[in-house]
DOLONU-195378 format. One record per residue: residue number from 1; residue in three letters; x, y, z of N, C-alpha, C in turn. Coordinates in steps of 0.05 Angstrom, whole numbers. Each point is the difference from the previous one (the first is absolute). Layout:
# residues N
{n:NUM res:ala n_px:X n_py:Y n_pz:Z ca_px:X ca_py:Y ca_pz:Z c_px:X c_py:Y c_pz:Z}
...
# end
This chain:
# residues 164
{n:1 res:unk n_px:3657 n_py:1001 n_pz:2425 ca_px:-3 ca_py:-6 ca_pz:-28 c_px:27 c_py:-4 c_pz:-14}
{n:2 res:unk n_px:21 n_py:4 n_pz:13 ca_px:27 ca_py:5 ca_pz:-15 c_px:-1 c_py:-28 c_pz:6}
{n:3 res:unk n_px:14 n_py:-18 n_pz:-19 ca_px:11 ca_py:-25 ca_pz:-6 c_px:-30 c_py:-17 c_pz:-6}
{n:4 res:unk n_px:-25 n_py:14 n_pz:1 ca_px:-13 ca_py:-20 ca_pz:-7 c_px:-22 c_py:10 c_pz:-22}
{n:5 res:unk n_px:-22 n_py:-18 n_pz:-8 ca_px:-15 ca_py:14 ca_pz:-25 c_px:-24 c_py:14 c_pz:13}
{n:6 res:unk n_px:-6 n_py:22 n_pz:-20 ca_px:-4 ca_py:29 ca_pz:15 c_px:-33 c_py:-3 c_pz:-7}
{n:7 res:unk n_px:-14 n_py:-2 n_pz:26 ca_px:-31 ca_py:3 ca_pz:-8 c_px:-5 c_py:30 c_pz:0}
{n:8 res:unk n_px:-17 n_py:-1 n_pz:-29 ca_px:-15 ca_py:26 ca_pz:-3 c_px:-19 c_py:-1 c_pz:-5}
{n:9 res:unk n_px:-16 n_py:14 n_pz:20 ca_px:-39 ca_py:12 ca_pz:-2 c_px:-5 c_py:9 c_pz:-18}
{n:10 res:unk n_px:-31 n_py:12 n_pz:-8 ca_px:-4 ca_py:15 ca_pz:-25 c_px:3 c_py:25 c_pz:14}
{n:11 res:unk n_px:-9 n_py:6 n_pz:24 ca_px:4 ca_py:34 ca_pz:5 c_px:38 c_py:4 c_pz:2}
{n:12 res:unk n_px:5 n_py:3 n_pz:5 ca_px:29 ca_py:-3 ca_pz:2 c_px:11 c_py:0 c_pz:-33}
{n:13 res:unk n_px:-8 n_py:-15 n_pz:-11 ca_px:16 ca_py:3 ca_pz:-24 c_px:-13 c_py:15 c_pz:-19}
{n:14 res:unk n_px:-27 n_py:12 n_pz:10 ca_px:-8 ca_py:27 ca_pz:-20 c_px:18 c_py:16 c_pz:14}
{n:15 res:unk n_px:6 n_py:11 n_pz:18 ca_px:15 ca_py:25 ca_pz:9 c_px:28 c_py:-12 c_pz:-19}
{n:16 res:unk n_px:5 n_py:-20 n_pz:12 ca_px:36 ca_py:5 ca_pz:-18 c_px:-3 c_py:3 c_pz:-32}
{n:17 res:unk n_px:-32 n_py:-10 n_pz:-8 ca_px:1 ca_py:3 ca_pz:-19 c_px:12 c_py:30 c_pz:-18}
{n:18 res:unk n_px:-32 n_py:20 n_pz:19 ca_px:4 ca_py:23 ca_pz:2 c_px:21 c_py:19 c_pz:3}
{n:19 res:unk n_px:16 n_py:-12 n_pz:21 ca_px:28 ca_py:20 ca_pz:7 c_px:18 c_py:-10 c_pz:-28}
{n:20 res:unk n_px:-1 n_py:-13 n_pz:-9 ca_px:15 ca_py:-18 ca_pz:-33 c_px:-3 c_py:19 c_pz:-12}
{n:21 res:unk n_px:-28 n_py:9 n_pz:-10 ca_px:-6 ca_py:24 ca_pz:-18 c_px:4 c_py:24 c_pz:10}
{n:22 res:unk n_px:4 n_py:3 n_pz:15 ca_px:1 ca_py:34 ca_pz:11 c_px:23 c_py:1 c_pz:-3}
{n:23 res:unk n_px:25 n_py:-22 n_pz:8 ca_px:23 ca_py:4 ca_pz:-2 c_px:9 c_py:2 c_pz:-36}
{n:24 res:unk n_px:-5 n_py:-18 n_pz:-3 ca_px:-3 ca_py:4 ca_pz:-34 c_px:0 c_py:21 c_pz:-14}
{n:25 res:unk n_px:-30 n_py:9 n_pz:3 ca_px:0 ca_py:28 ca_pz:-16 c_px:16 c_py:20 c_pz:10}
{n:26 res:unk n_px:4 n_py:12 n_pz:30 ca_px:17 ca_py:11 ca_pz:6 c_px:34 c_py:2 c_pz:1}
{n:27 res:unk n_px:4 n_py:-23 n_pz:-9 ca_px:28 ca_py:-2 ca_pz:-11 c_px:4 c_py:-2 c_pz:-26}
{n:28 res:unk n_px:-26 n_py:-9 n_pz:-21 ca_px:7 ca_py:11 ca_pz:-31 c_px:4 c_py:-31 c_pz:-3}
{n:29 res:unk n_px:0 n_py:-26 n_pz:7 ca_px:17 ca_py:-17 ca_pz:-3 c_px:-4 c_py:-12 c_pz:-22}
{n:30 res:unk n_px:3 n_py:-21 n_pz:-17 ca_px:-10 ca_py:-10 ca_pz:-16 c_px:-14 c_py:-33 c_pz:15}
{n:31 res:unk n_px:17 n_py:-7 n_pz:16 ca_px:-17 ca_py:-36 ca_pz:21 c_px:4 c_py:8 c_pz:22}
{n:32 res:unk n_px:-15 n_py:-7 n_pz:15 ca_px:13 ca_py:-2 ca_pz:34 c_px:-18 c_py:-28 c_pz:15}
{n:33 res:unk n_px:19 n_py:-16 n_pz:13 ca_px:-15 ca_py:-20 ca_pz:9 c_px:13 c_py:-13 c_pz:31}
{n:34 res:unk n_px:-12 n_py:-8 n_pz:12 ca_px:9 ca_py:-18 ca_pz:19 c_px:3 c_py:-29 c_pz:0}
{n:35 res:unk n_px:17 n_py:-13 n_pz:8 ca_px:5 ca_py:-28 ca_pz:3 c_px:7 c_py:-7 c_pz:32}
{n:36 res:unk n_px:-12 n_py:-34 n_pz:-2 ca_px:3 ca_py:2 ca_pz:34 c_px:33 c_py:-9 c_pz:-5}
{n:37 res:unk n_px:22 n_py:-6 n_pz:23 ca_px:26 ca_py:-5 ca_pz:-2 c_px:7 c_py:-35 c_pz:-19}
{n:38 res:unk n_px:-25 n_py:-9 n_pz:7 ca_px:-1 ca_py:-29 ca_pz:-27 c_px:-1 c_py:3 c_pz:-22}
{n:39 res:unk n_px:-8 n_py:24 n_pz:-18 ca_px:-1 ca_py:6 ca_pz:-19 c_px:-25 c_py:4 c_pz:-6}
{n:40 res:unk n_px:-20 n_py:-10 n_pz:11 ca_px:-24 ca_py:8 ca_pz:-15 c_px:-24 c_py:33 c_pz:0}
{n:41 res:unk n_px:-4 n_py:-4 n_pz:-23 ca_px:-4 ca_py:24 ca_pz:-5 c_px:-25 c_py:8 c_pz:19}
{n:42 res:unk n_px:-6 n_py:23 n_pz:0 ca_px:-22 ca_py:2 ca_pz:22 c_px:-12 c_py:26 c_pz:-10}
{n:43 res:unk n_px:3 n_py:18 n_pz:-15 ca_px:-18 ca_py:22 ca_pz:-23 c_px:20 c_py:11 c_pz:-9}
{n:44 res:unk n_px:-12 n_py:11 n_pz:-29 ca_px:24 ca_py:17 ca_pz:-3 c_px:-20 c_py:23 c_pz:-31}
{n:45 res:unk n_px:16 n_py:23 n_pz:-1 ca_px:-22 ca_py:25 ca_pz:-5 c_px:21 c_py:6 c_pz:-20}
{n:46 res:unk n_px:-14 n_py:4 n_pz:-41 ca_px:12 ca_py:15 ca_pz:-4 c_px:-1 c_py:-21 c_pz:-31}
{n:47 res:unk n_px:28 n_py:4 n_pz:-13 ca_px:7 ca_py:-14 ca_pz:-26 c_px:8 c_py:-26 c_pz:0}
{n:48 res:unk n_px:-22 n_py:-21 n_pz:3 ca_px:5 ca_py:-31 ca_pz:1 c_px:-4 c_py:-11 c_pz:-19}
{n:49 res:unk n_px:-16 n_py:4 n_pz:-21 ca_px:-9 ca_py:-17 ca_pz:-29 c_px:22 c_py:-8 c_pz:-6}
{n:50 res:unk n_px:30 n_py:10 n_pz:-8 ca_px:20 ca_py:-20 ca_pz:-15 c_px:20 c_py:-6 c_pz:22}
{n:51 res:unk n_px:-8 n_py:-4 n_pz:24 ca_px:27 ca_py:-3 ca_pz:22 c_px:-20 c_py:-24 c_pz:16}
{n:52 res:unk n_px:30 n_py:-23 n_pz:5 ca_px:-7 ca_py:-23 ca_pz:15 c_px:-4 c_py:6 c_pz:28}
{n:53 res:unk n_px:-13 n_py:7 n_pz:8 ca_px:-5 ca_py:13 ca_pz:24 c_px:6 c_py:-23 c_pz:20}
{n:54 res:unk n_px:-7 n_py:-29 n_pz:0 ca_px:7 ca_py:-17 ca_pz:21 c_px:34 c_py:-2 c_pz:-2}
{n:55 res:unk n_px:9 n_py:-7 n_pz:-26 ca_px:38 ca_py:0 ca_pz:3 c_px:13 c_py:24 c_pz:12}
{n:56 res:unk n_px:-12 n_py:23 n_pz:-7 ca_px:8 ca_py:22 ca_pz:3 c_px:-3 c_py:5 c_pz:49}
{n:57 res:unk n_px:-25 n_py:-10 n_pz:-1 ca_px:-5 ca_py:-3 ca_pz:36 c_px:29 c_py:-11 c_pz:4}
{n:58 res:unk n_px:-6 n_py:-28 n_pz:-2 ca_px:28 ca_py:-23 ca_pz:4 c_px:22 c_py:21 c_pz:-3}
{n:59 res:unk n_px:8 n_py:5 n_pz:-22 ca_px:34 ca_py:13 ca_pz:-3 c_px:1 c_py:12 c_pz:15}
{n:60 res:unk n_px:-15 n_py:23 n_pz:13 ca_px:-4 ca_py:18 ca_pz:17 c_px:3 c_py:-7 c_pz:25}
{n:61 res:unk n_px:-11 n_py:-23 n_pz:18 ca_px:3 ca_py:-17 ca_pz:20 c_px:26 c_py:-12 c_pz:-3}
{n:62 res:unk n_px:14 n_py:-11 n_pz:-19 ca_px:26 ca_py:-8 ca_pz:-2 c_px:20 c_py:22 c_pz:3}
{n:63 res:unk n_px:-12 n_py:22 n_pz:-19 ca_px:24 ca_py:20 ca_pz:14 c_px:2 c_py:11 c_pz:28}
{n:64 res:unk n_px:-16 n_py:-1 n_pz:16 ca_px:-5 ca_py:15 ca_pz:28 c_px:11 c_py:-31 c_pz:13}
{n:65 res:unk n_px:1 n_py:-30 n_pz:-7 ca_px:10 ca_py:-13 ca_pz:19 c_px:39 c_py:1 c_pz:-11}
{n:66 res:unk n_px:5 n_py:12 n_pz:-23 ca_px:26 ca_py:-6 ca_pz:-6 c_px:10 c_py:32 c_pz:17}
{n:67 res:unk n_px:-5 n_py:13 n_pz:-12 ca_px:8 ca_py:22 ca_pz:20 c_px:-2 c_py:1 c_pz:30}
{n:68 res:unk n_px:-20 n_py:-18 n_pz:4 ca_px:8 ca_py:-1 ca_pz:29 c_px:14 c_py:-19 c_pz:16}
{n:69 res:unk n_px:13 n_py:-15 n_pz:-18 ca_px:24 ca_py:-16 ca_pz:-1 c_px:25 c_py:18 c_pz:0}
{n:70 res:unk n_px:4 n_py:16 n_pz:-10 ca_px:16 ca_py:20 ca_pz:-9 c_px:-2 c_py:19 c_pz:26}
{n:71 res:unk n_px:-23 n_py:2 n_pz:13 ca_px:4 ca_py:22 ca_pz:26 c_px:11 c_py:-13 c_pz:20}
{n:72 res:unk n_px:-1 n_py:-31 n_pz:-2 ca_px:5 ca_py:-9 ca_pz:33 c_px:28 c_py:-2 c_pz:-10}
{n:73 res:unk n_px:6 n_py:-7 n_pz:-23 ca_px:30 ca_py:-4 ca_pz:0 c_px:20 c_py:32 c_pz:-1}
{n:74 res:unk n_px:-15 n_py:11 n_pz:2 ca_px:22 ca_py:32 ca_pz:9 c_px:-19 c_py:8 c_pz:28}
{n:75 res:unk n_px:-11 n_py:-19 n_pz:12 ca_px:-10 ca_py:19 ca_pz:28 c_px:-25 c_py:12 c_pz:-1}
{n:76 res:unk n_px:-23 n_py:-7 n_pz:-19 ca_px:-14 ca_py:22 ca_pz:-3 c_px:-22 c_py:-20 c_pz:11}
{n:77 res:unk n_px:-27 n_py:5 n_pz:8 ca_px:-14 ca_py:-11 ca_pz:11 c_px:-20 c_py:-8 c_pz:-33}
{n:78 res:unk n_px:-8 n_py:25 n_pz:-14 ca_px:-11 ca_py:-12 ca_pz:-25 c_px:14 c_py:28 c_pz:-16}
{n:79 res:unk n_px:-13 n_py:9 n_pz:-29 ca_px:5 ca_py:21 ca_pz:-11 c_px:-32 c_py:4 c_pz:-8}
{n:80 res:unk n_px:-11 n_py:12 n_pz:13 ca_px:-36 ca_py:2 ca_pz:-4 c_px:-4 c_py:25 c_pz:-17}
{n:81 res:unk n_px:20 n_py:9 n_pz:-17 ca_px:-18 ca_py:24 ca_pz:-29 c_px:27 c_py:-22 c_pz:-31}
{n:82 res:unk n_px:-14 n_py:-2 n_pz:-11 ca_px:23 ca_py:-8 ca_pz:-32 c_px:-6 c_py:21 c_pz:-14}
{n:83 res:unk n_px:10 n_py:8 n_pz:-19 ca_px:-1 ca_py:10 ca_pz:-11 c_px:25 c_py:-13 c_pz:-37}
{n:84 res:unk n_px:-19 n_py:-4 n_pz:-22 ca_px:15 ca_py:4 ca_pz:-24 c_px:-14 c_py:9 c_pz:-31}
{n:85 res:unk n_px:21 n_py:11 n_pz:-4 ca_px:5 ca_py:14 ca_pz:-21 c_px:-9 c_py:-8 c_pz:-31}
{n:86 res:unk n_px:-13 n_py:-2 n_pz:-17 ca_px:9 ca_py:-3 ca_pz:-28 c_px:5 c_py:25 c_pz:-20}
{n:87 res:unk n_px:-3 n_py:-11 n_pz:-34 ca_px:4 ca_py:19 ca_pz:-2 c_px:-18 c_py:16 c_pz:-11}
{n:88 res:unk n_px:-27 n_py:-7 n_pz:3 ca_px:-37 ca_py:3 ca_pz:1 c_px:-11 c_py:1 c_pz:25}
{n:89 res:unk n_px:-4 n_py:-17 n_pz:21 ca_px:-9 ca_py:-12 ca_pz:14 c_px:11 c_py:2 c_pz:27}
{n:90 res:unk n_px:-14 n_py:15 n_pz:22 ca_px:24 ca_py:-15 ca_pz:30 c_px:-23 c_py:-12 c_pz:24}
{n:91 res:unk n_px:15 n_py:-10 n_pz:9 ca_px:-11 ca_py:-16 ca_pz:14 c_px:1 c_py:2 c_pz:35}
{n:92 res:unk n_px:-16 n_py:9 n_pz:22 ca_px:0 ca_py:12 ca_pz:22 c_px:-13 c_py:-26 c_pz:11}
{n:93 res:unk n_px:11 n_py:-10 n_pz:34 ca_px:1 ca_py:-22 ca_pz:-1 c_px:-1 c_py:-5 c_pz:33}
{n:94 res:unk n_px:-18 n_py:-2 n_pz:20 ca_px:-2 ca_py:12 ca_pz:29 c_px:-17 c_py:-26 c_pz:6}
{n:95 res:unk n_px:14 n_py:-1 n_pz:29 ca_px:-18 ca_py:-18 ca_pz:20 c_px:-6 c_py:8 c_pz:23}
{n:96 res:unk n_px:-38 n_py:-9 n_pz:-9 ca_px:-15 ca_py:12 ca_pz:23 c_px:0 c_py:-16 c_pz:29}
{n:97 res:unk n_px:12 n_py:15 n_pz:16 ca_px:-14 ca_py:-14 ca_pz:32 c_px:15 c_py:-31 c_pz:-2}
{n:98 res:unk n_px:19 n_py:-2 n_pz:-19 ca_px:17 ca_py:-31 ca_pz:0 c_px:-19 c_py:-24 c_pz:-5}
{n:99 res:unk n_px:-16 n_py:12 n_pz:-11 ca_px:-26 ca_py:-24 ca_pz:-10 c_px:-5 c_py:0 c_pz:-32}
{n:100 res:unk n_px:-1 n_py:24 n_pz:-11 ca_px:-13 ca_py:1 ca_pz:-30 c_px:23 c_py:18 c_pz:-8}
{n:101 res:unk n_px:5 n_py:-2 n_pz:-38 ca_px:19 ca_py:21 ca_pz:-10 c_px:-22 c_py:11 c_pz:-18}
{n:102 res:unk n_px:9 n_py:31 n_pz:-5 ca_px:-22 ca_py:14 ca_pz:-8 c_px:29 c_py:1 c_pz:-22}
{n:103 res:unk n_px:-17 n_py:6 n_pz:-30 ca_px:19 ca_py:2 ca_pz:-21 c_px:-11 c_py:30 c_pz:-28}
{n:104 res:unk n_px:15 n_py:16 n_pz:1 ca_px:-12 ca_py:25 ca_pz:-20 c_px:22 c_py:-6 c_pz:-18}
{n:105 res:unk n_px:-15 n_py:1 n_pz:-30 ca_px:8 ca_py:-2 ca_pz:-19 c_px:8 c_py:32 c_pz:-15}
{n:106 res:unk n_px:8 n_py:14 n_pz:-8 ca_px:-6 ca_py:32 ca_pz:-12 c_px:29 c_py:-4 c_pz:-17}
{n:107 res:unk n_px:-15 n_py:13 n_pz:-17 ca_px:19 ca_py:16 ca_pz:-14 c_px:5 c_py:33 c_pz:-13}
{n:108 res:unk n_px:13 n_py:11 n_pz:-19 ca_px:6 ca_py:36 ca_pz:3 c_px:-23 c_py:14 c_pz:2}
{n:109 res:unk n_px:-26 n_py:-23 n_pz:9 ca_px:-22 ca_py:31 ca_pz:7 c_px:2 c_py:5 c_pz:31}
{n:110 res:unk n_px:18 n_py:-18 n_pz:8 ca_px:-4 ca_py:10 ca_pz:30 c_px:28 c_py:-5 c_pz:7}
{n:111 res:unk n_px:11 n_py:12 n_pz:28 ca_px:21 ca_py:-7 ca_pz:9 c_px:14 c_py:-14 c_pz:27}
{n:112 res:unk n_px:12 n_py:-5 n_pz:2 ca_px:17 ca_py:-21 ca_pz:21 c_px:-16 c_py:13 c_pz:23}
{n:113 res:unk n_px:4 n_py:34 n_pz:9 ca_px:-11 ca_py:7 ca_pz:17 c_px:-27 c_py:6 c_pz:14}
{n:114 res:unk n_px:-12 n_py:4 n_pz:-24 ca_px:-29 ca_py:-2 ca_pz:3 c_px:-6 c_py:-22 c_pz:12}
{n:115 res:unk n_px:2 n_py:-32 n_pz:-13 ca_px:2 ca_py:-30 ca_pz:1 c_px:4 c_py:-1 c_pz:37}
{n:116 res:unk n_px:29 n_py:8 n_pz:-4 ca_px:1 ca_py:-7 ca_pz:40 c_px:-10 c_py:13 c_pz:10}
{n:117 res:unk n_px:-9 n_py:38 n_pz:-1 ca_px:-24 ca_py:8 ca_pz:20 c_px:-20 c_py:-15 c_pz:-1}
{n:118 res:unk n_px:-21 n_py:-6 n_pz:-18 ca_px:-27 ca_py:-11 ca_pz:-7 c_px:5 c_py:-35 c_pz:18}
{n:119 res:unk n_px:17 n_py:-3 n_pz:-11 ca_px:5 ca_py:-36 ca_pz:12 c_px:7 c_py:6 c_pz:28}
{n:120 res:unk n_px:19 n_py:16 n_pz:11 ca_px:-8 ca_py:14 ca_pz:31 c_px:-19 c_py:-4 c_pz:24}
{n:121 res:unk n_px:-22 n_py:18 n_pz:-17 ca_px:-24 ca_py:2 ca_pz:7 c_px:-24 c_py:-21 c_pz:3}
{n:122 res:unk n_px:4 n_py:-10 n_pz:-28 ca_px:-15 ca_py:-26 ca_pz:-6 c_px:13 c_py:-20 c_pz:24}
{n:123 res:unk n_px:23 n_py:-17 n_pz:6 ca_px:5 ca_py:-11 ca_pz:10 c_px:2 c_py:-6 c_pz:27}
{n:124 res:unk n_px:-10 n_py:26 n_pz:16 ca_px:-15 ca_py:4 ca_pz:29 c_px:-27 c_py:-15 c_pz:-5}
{n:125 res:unk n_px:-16 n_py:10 n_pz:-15 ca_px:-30 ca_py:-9 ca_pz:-13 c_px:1 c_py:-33 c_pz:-4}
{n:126 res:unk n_px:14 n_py:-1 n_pz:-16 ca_px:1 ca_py:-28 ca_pz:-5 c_px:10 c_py:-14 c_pz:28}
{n:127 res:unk n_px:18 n_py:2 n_pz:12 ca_px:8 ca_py:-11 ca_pz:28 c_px:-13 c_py:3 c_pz:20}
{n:128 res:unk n_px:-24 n_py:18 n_pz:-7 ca_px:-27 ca_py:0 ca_pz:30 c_px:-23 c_py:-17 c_pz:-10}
{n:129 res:unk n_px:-1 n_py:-7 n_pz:-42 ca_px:-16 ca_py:-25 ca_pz:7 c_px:6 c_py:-19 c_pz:3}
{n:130 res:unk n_px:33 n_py:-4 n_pz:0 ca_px:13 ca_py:-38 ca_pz:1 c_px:-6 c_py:4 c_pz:26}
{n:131 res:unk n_px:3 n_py:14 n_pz:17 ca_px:-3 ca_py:-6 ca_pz:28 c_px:-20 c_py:-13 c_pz:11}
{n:132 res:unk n_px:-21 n_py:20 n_pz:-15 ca_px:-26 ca_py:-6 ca_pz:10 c_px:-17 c_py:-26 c_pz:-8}
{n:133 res:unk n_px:15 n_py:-8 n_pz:-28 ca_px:-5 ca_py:-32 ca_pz:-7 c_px:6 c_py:-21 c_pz:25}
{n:134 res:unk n_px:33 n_py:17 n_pz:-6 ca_px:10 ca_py:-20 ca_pz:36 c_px:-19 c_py:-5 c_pz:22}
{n:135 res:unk n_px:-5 n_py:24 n_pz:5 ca_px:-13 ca_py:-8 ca_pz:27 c_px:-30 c_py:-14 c_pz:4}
{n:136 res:unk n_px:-11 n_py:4 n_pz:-29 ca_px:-20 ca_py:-20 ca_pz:-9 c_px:0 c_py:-33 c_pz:0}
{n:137 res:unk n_px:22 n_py:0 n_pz:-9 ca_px:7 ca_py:-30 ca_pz:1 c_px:11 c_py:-2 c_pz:23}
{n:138 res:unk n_px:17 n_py:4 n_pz:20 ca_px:-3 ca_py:3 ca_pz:29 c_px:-20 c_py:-7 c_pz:9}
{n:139 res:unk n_px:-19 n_py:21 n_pz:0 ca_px:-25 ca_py:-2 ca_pz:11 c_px:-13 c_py:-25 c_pz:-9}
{n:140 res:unk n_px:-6 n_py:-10 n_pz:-11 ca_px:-11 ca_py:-29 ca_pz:-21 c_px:15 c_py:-19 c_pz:14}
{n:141 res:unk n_px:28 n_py:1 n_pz:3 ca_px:7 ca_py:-22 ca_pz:4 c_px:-3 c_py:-4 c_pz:35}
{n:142 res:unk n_px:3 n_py:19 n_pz:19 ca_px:-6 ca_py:10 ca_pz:19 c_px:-37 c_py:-16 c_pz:8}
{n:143 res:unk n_px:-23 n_py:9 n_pz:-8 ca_px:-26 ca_py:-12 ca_pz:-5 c_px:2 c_py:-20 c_pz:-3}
{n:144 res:unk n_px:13 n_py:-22 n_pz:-30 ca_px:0 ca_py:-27 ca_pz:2 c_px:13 c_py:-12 c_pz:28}
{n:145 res:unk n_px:22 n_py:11 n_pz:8 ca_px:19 ca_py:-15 ca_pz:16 c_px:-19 c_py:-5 c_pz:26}
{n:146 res:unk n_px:-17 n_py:24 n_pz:6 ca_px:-23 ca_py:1 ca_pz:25 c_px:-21 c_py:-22 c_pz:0}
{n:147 res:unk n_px:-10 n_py:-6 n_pz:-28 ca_px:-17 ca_py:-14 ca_pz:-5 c_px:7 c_py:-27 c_pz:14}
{n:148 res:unk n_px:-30 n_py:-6 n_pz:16 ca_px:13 ca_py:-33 ca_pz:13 c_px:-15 c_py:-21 c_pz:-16}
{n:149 res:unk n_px:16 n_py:-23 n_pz:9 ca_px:-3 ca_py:-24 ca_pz:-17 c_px:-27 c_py:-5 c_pz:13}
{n:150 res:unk n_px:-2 n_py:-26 n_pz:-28 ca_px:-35 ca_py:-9 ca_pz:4 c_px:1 c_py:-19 c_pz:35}
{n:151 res:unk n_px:23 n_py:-6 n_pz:-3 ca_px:9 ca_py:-22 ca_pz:23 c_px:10 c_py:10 c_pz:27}
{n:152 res:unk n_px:4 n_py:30 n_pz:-2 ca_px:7 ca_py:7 ca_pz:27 c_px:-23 c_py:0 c_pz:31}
{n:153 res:unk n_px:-29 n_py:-3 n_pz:-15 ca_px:-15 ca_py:-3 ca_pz:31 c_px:8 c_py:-33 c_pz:2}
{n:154 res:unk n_px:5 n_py:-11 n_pz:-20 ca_px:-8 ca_py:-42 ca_pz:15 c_px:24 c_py:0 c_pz:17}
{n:155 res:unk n_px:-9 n_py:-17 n_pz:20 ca_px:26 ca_py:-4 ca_pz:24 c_px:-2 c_py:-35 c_pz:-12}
{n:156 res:unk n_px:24 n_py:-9 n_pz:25 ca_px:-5 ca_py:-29 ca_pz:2 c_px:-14 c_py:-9 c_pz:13}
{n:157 res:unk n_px:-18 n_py:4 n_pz:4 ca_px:-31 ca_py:-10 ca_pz:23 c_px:-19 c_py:-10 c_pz:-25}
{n:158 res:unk n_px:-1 n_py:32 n_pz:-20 ca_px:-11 ca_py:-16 ca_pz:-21 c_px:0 c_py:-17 c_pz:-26}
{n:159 res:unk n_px:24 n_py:-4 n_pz:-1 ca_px:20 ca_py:-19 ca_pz:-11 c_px:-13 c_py:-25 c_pz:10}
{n:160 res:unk n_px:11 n_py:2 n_pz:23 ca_px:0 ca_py:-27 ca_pz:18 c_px:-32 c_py:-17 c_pz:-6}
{n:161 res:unk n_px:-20 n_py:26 n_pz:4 ca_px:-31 ca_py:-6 ca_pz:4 c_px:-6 c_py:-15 c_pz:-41}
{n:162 res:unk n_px:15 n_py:10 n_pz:-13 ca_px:-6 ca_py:-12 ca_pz:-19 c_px:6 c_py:-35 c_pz:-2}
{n:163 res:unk n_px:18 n_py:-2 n_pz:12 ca_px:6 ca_py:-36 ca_pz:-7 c_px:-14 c_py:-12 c_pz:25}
{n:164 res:unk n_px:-17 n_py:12 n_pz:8 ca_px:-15 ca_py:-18 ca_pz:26 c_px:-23 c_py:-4 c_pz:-1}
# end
């Protein structure tokens, strides 16, 4: 799924739905959402009425590819937690399984540490259902690839028998 666009089922994306909200309420957050590494948004739990939720995916996907511009150029392979600051608002900032970035929004009702246990935890969860998407689409693509063509019994005998 990494470098390409990310198929998602309906069972599969109730659970991430679900692990969204559990993580949510248990970290106090005010948004929490996932985006695939293109930017697009893929759910997100919490205070969205006055926030651009698709620009906000995008910036988010822009920051995880500029920073990781920033890791290869000191040696680093990526920097997979962000973390910033305002002076309301911070922003917690993790990539799951190098496929999806999970993003918690909170501010002074909860804190930095709460945020990274809860996102911790969650992010095992979340990384056993990208998997299991994976191997769905594996499997799918796996089945089609098996499937034989309409043309694989005709030989050239019956080729031949047609122009005669």
């Amino acid at each position: 799924m990494a470098g390409s666009d990310l198929v998602m089922y309906e069972e599969e994306f109730k659970l991430i739905d679900e692990e969204l909200s559990k993580l949510h309420e248990q970290a106090n957050a005010k948004l929490t959402f996932v985006v695939d590494k293109n930017g697009q948004l893929i759910t997100a739990v919490g205070e969205t009425e006055n926030l651009d939720t698709t620009s906000l995916a995008s910036l988010t996907a822009g920051n995880i590819a500029a920073t990781g511009g920033m890791a290869k150029l000191i040696g680093e392979k990526e920097f997979s937690i962000l973390f910033h600051e305002g002076e309301r608002d911070n922003i917690h900032i993790s990539i799951i399984s190098q496929r999806v970035i999970l993003v918690v929004i909170f501010d002074q009702r909860s804190s930095l540490g709460l945020v990274r246990l809860r996102v911790k935890k969650s992010a095992e969860a979340l990384s056993n259902i990208f998997n299991r998407i994976l191997l769905k689409v594996e499997k799918e693509k796996g089945v089609k690839g098996e499937a034989k063509s309409p043309f694989a019994e005709i030989t050239e005998e019956d080729i031949d028998k047609l122009f005669t």
